[in-house]
N, C-alpha and C positions, 0 to 999 in steps of 0.2 A: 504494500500500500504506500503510497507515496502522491505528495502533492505536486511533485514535478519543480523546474528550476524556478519559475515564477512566483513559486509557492500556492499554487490555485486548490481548489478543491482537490483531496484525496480519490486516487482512481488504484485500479490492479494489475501491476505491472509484471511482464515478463524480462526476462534478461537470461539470453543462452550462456553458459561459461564459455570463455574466451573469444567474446563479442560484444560490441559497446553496442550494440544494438539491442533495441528494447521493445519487446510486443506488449500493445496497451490491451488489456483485457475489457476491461470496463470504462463506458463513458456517459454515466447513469448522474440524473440529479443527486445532489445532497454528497454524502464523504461516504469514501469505501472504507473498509478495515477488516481485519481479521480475516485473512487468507489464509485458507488450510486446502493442503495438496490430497484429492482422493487416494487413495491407495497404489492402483494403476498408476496414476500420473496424467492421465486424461482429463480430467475436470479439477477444474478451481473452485471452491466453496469460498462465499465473502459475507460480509455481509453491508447494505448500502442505508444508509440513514438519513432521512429528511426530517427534519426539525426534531420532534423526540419520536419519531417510530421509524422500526428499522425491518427492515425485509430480509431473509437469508436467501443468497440467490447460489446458481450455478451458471457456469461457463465454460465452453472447452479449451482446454490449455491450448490449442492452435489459433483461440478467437473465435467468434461470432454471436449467435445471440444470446444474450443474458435472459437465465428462465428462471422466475422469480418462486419458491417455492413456500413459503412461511413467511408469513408478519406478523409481529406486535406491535403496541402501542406505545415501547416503552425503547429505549438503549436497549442494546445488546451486549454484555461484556464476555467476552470469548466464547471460539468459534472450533469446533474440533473433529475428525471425521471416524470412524470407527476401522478398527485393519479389517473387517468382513465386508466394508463398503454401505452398510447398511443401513448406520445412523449415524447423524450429527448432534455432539453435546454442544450445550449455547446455556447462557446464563441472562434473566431476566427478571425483571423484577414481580413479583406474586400480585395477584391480585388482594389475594387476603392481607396477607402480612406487609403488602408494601416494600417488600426487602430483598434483593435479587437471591435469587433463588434457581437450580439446577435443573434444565429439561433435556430430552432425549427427541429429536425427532427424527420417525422413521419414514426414510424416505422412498418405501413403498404405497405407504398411506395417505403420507405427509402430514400425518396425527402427530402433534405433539404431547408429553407426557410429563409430568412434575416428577423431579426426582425426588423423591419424600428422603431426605436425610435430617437427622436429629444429630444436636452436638447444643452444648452449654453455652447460653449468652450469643444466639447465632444472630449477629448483625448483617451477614450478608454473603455469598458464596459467589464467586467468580473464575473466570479461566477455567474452563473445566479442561482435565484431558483424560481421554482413556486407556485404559491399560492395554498392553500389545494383546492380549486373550482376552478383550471385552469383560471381563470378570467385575475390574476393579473402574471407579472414579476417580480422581486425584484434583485438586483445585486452591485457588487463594481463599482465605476466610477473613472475614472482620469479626470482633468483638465489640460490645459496646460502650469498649474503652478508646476503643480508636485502634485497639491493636491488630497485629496479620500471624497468621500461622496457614499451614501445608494441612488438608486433610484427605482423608483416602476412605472410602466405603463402598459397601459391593454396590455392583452397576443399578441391582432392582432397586436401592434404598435405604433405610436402617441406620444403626448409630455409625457414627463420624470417627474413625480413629484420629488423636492428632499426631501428627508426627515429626510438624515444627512450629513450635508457639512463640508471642513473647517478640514479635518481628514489626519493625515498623514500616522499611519499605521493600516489598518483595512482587517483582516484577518477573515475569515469565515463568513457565514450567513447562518438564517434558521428565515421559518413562525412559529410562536406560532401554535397551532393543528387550532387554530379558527381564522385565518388567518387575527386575527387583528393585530397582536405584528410581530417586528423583532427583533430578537434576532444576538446578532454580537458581534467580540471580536477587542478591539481598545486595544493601546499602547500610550495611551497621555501622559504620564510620565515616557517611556521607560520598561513600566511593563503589559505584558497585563492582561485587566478586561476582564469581558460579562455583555455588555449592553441591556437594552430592549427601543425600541421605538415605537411607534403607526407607523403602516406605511399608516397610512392618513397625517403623520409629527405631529411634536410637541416636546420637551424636552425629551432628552434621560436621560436615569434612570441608576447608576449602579446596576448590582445586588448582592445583595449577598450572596455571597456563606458560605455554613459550613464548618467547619474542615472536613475532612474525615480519615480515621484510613490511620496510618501509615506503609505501609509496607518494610521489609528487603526482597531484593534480594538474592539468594544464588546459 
């Protein structure tokens, strides 16, 4: 997602490796975000938002028309496609409870579903991803202290294991391929790392990274 050199609205871009050349996917009113690659590699999932409702669309990674599949009435915060192909997790806000909250939609039906998870002081559940064997859920949470932690529950629902609490700013998640590890990028001393944690829980790890070559823009 990228709003381009002008800085204009966000759209969904492609870029081959080792080509400055760039396929625009999307050229949809309102801001794109949250681009997740099908499984294949065929289809782009996004999702496109005009003022506060936001529609999950698809698109095929060579281009053409955007097929709009789900909307609400509300933001979307992350977007996630399942390894069987078969559903996307998305995070929105409840009707009841008013507080973003975890859904499943399948995209044979195109039925959406509430992921009923329980966990203590639940301010708000975000970023969903799912586990490489669809089993498990993994996502950002709030408290109603303002705080973030990592949680993980099975796919149908049920209590919320935590597995990183106590976090103020934690940006991105992803399963290890072998769907033991979480992989996450925190800001505890205003700089962000990528940590790994067991998501059975246990002692986060930084990790670390190499140098990588430097490059000049021109």
């Amino acid at each position: 997602a990228w709003s381009g050199l002008t800085g204009e609205r966000t759209a969904i871009y492609i870029k081959q490796l080792n080509s400055e050349t760039l396929l625009r996917l999307s050229d949809e009113p309102g801001w794109a975000a949250w681009p997740t690659w099908s499984p294949d590699g065929q289809t782009v999932a996004f999702v496109q938002t005009v003022a506060a409702s936001s529609d999950i669309c698809l698109v095929s990674s060579v281009g053409g028309a955007v097929r709009r599949v789900h909307s609400v009435t509300h933001l979307i915060e992350g977007l996630d496609w399942s390894a069987d192909s078969t559903r996307l997790a998305y995070s929105a806000r409840d009707t009841v409870s008013g507080e973003y909250r975890l859904y499943l939609l399948d995209l044979a039906t195109l039925k959406a579903a509430l992921v009923a998870v329980t966990r203590p002081d639940n301010a708000g559940d975000f970023q969903p991803r799912l586990a490489p064997d669809g089993s498990q859920l993994a996502w950002i949470g709030h408290d109603r202290t303002g705080g973030q932690g990592l949680f993980v529950a099975a796919v149908e629902g049920g209590p919320a294991r935590a597995v990183v609490l106590g976090q103020d700013n934690l940006q991105g998640l992803a399963w290890a391929a072998d769907g033991r590890t979480l992989v996450f990028a925190a800001a505890a001393a205003g700089i962000y790392d990528l940590w790994q944690v067991p998501a059975v829980g246990g002692a986060a790890s930084k990790i670390a990274l190499q140098p990588v070559e430097k490059f000049q823009l021109v």
